[in-house]
Backbone as ProteinMPNN parsed JSONL, in Angstrom:
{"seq_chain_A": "XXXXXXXXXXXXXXXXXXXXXXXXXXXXXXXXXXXXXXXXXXXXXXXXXXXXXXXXXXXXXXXXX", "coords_chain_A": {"N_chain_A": [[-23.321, -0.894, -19.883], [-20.817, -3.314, -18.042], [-20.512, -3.148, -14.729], [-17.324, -2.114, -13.099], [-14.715, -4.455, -12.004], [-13.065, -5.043, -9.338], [-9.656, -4.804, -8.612], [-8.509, -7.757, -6.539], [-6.358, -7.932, -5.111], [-4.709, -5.837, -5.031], [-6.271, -4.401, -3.776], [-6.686, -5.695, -0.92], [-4.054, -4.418, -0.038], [-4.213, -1.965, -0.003], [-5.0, 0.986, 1.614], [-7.485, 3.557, 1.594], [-6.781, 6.89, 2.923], [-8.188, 9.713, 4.577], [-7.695, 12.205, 3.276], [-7.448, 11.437, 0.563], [-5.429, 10.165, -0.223], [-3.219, 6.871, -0.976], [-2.841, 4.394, 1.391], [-0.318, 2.609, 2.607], [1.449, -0.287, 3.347], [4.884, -1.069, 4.671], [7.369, -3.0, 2.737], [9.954, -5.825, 3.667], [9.701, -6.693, 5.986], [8.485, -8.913, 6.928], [10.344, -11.129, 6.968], [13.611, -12.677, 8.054], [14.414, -11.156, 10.191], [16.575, -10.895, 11.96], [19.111, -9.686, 11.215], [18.825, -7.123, 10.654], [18.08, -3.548, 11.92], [17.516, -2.569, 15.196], [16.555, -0.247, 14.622], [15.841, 0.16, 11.958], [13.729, -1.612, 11.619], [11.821, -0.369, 13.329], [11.312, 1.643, 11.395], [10.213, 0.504, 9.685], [7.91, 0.075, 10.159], [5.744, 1.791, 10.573], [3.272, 3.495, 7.886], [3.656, 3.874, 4.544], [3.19, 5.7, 1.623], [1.77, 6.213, -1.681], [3.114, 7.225, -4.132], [2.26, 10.121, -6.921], [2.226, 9.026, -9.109], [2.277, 6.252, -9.174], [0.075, 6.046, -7.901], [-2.213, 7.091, -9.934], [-2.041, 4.726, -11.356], [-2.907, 2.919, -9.586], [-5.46, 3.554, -9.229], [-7.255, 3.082, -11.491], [-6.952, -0.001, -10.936], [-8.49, -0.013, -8.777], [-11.455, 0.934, -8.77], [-13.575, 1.886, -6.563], [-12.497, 2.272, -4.769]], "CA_chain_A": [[-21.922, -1.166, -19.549], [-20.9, -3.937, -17.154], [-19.927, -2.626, -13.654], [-15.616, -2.417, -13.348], [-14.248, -5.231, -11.149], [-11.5, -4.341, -8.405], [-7.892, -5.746, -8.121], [-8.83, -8.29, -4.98], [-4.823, -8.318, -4.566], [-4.317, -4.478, -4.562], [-7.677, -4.386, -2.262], [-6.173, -6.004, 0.463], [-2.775, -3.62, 0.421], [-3.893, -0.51, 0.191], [-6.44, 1.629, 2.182], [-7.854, 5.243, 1.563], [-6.693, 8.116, 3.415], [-8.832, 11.016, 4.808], [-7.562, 12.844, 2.19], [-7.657, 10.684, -0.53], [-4.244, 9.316, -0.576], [-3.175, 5.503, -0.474], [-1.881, 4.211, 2.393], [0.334, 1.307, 2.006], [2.4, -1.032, 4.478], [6.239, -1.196, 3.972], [8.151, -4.199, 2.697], [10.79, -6.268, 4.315], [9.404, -6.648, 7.613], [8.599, -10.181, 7.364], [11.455, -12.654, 7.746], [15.353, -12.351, 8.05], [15.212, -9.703, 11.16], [17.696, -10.754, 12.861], [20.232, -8.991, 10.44], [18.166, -5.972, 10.643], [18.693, -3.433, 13.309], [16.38, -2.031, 15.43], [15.974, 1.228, 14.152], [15.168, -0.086, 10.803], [12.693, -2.451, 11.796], [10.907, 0.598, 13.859], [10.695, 2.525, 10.835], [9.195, -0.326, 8.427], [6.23, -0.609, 11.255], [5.092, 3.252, 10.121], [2.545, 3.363, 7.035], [3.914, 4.465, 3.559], [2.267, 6.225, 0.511], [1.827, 5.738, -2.904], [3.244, 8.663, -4.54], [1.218, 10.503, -7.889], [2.558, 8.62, -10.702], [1.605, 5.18, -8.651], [-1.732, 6.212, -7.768], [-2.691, 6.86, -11.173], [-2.102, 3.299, -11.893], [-3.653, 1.994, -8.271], [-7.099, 4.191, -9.8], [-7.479, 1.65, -12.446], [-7.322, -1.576, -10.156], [-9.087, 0.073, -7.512], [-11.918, 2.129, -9.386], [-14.275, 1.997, -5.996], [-12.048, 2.896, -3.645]], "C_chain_A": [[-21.863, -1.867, -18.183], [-20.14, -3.055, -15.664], [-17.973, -3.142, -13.17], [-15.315, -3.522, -11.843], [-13.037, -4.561, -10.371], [-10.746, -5.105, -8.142], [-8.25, -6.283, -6.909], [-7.642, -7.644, -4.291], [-4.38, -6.896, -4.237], [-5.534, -3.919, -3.467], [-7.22, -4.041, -1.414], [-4.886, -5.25, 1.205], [-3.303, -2.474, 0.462], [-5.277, 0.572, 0.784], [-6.239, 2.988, 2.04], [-8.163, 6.554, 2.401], [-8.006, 9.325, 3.444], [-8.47, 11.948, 4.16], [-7.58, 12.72, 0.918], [-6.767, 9.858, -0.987], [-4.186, 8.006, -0.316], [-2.479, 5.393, 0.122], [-1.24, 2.497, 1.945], [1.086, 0.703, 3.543], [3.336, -1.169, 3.839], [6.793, -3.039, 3.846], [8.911, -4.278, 3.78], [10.835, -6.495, 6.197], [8.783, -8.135, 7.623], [9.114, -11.192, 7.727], [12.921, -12.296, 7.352], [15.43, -10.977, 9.308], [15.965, -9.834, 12.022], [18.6, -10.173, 12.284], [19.63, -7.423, 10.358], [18.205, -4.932, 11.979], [17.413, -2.67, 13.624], [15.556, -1.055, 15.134], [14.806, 0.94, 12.54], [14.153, -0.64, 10.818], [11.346, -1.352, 12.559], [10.786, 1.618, 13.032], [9.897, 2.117, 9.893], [7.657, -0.36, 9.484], [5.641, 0.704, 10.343], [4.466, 2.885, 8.256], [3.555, 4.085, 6.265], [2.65, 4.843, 2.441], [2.37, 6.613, -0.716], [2.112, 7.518, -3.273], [2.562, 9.242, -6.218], [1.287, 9.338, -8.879], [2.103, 6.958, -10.311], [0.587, 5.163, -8.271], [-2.455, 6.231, -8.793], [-2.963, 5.284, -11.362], [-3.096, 2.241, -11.048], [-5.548, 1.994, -8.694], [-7.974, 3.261, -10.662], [-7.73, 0.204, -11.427], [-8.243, -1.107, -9.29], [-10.461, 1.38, -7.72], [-13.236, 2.75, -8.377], [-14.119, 2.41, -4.763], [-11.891, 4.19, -3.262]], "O_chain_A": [[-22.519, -1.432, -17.237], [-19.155, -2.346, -15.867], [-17.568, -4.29, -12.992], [-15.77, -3.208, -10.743], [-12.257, -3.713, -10.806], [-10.991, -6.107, -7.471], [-8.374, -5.451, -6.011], [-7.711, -6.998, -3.245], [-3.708, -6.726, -3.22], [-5.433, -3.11, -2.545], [-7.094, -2.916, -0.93], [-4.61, -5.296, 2.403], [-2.65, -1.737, 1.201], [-6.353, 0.722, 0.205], [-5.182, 3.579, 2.261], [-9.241, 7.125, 2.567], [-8.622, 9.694, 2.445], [-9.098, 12.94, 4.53], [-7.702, 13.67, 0.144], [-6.959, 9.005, -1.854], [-4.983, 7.63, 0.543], [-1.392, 5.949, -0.034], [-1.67, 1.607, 1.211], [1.156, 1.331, 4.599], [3.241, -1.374, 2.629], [6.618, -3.966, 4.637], [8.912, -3.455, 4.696], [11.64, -6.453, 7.128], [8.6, -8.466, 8.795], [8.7, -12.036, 8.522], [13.211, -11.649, 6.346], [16.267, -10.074, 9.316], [16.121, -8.986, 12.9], [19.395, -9.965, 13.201], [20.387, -6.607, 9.832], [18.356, -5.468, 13.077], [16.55, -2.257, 12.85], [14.339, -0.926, 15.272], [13.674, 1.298, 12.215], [13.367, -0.252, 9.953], [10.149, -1.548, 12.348], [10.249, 2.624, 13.495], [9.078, 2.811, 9.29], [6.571, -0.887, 9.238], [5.038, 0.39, 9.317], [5.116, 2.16, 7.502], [4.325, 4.838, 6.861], [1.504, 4.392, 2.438], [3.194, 7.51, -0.896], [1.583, 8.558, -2.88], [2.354, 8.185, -6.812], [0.266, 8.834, -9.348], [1.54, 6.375, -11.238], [0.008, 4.077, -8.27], [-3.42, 5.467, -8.805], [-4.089, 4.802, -11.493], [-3.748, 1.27, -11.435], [-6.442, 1.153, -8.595], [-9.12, 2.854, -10.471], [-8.788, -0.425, -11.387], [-9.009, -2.007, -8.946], [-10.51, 2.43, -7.079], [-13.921, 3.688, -8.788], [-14.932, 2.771, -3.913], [-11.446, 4.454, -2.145]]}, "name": "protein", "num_of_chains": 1, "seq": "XXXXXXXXXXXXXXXXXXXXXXXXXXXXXXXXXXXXXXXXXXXXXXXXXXXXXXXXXXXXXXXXX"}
């Protein structure tokens, strides 16, 4: 059996927690912040995390991570 290839594209987003969880970066923090207020913009900086039912699916693209 050939060895499983890994999602390049989910690769590059998502890195593996000291516990095992995926860490993720939040949307909407790239362009239009001037309509955005500060608070919001200082809470998209903070890491997010894939919650069960999306990890399942991440397991599959990412079977080495």
């Amino acid at each position: 059996m050939p060895k499983m290839k890994t999602h390049r594209g989910a690769a590059k987003r998502f890195r593996k927690t000291g516990s095992g969880k995926l860490k993720r970066a939040k949307a909407f923090r790239s362009h239009i912040l001037t309509k955005k207020s500060p608070k919001r913009k200082r809470k998209l900086r903070k890491a997010g995390y894939l919650n069960s039912t999306q990890e399942k699916i991440m397991k599959k693209l990412l079977p080495y991570l």
